[in-house]
C-alpha positions as CSV (number, residue, x, y, z in Angstrom):
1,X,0.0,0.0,0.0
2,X,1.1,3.7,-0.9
3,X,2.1,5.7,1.6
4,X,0.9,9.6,1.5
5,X,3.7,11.6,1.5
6,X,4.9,13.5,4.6
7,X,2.8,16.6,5.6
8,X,6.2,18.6,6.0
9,X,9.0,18.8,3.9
10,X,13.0,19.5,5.4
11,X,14.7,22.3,4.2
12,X,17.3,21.2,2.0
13,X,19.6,24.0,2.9
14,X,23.3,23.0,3.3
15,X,24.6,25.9,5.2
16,X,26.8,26.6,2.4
17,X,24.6,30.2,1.3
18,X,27.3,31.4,-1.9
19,X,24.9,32.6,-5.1
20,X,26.2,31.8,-8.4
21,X,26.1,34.7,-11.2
22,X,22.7,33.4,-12.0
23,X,21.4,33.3,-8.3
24,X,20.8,29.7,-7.5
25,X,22.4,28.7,-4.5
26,X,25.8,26.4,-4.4
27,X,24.8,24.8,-1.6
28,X,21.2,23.6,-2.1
29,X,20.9,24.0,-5.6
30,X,17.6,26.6,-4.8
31,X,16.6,29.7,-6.9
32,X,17.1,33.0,-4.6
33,X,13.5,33.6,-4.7
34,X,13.2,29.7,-3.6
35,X,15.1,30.2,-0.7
36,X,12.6,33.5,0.3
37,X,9.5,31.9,0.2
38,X,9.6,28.5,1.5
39,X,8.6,28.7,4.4
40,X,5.3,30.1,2.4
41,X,5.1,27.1,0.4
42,X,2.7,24.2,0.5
43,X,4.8,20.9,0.7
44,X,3.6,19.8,-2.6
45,X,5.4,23.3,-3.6
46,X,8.6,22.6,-1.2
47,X,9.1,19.1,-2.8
48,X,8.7,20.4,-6.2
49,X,11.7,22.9,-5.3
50,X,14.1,20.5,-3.5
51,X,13.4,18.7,-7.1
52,X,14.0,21.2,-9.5
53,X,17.1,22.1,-6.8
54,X,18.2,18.4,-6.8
55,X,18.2,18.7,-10.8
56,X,20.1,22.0,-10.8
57,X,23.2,20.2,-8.5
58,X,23.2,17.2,-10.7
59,X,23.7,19.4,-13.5
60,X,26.9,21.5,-12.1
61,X,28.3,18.2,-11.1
62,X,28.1,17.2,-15.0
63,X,28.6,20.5,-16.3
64,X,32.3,20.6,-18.6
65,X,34.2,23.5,-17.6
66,X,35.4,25.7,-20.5
């Protein structure tokens, strides 16, 4: 059987707060505007960010340098 997903969602901030040039956090991979209103967030809306966050770290980890 399913379980429901958890009514709350942990913050996925690393303590490492360093914006890159286009203002998504090094750390957690979050947006700047992200970071500002999660604690406004439904936790439908906080999973979708640690998502789209996890997706944004993955990608620097690939990412070729020039």
């Amino acid at each position: 059987m399913l379980q429901p997903p958890p009514p709350t969602v942990s913050s996925p901030c690393t303590k490492v707060c360093t914006l890159d040039t286009e203002g998504v956090c090094l750390g957690c991979g979050r947006a700047l505007n992200e970071i500002a209103n999660w604690s406004r967030m439904s936790a439908d809306e906080q999973r979708e960010v640690c998502r789209k966050a996890e997706q944004r770290r993955l990608h620097r980890a690939t990412a070729v340098s020039p």
